[in-house]
C-alpha positions as CSV (number, residue, x, y, z in Angstrom):
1,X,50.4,16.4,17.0
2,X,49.0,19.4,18.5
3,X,52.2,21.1,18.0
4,X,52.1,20.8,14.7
5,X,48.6,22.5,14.6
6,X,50.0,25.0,17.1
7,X,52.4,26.0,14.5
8,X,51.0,25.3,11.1
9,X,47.7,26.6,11.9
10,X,46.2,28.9,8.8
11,X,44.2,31.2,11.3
12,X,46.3,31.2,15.0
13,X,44.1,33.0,16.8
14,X,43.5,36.8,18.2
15,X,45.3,36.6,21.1
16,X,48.8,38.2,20.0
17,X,50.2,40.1,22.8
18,X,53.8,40.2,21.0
19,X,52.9,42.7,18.2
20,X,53.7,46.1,19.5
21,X,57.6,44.6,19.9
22,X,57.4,43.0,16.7
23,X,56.8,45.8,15.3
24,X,59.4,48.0,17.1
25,X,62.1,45.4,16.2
26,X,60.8,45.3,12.1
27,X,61.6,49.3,12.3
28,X,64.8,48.3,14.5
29,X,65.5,45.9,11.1
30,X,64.6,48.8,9.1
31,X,66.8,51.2,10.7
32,X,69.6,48.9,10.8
33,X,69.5,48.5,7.3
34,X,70.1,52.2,6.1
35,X,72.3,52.8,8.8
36,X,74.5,50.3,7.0
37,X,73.6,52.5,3.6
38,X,74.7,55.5,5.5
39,X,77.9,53.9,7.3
40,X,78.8,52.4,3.3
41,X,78.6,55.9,1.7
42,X,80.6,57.5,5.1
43,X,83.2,54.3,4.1
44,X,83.9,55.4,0.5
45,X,87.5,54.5,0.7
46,X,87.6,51.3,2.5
47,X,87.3,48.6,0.0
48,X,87.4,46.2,2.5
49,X,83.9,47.4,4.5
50,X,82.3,47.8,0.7
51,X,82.8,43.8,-0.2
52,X,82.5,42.8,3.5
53,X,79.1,44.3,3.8
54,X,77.5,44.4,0.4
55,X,74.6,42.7,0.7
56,X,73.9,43.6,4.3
57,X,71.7,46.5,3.9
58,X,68.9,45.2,1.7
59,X,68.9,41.7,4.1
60,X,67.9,44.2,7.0
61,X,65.4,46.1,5.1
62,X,63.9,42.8,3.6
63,X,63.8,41.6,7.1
64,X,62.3,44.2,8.7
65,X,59.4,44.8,6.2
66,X,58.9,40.9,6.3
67,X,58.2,41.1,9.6
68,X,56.2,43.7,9.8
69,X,54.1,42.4,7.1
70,X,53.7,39.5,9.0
71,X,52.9,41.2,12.3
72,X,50.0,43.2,10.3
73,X,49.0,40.1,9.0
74,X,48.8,38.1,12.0
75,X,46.8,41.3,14.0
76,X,44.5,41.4,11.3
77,X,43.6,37.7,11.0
78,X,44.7,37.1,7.5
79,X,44.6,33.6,6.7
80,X,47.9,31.8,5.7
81,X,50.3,34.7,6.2
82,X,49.7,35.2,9.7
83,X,50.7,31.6,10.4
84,X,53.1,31.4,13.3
85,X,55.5,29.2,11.4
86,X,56.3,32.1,8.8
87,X,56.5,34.6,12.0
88,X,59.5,31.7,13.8
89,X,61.5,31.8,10.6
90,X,61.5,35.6,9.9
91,X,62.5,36.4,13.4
92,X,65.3,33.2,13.6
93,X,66.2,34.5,9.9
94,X,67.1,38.4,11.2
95,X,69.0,37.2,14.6
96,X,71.1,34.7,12.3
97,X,71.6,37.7,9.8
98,X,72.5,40.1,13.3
99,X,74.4,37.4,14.3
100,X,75.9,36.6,11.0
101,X,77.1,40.1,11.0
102,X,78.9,40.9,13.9
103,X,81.1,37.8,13.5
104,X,81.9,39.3,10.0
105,X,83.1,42.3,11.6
106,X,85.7,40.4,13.9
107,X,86.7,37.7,11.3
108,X,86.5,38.4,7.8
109,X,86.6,42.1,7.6
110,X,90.2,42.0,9.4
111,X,91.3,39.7,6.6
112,X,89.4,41.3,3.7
113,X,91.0,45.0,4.9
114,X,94.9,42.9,4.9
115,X,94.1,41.3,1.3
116,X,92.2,44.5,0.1
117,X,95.2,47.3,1.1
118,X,98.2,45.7,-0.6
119,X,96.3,45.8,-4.2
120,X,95.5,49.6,-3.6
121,X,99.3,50.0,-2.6
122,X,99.8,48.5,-5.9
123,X,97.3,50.5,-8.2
124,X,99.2,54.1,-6.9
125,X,102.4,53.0,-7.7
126,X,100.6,52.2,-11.4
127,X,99.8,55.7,-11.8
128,X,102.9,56.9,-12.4
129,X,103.6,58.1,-16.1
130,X,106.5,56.7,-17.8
131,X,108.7,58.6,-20.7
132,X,108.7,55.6,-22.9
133,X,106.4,55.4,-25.7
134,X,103.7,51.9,-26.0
């Protein structure tokens, strides 16, 4: 039982000597995110990185202010949100989204960039006018 109240505690405590790298890795989340913004702009063309990776950015940038949030929280002694429970699921939540990610790259993208390309294929030979009337 007294992991439970280890966990689930409303007020953990002052002793925190993890926030200075929570905090670097919320920015690390944070920076992440709108790298992915940038690298989706850069990408215009590839269809395939645009549905792959749609919702990526704004689950980084979520993330990362979540945890810093909690990481103010927690230094400041604010009851309920500086719980240690909230603080294990933000961080497990952004190294399953990381993780999450980088499989993506390997596995789906491939596929998505071989189902994505022949319909492009198909949409220039569209645009060719013929001399018929509709």
């Amino acid at each position: 039982m007294e992991i439970f109240s280890y966990i689930f505690s409303p007020i953990p405590g002052t002793a925190f000597n993890y926030d200075v790298y929570l905090y670097i890795f919320g920015a690390i989340l944070i920076v992440i995110g709108l790298l992915f913004v940038l690298w989706l702009r850069l990408k215009k063309e590839d269809r395939a990185f645009k549905k792959t990776y749609i919702s990526a950015p704004s689950q980084f940038i979520w993330l990362g202010f979540i945890i810093l949030m909690l990481v103010a929280s927690r230094t400041n002694g604010i009851p309920y949100l500086s719980m240690r429970f909230l603080l294990f699921i933000a961080v497990g939540l952004s190294f399953y989204y990381i993780i999450k990610n980088i499989l993506m790259y390997f596995k789906k993208y491939p596929e998505m960039k071989k189902v994505v390309a022949p319909s492009a294929k198909k949409k220039e030979e569209k645009k060719t006018y013929s001399t018929s009337k509709k």
